[in-house]
N, C-alpha and C positions, 0 to 999 in steps of 0.2 A: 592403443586401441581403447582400454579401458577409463583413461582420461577423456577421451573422447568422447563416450558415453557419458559419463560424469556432467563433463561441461555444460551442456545443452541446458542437463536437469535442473543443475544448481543454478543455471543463468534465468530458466525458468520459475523455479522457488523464488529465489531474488525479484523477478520482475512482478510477479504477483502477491509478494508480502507489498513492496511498494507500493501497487493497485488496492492491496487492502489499508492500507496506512490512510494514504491517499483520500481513499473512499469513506473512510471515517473520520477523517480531518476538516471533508465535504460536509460531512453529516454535521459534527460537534459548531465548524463557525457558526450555520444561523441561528445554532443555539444560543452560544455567547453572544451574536451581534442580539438578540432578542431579548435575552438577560439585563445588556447594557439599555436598551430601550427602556425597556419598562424602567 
């Protein structure tokens, strides 16, 4: 039961550390592709 509850959360954590990773990964490229331009 207590796993159970568990799961969800951590599966949660997990899927929004990746959306933030992600999300900042988004962000840093066109910095570097901008970088390399210039």
């Amino acid at each position: 039961m207590r796993a159970g509850v568990l799961n969800p959360s951590l599966l949660f954590m997990t899927l929004s550390l990746h959306i933030i990773i992600a999300g900042f990964l988004l962000l840093k490229i066109p910095g570097l592709v901008a970088i390399v331009a210039i």
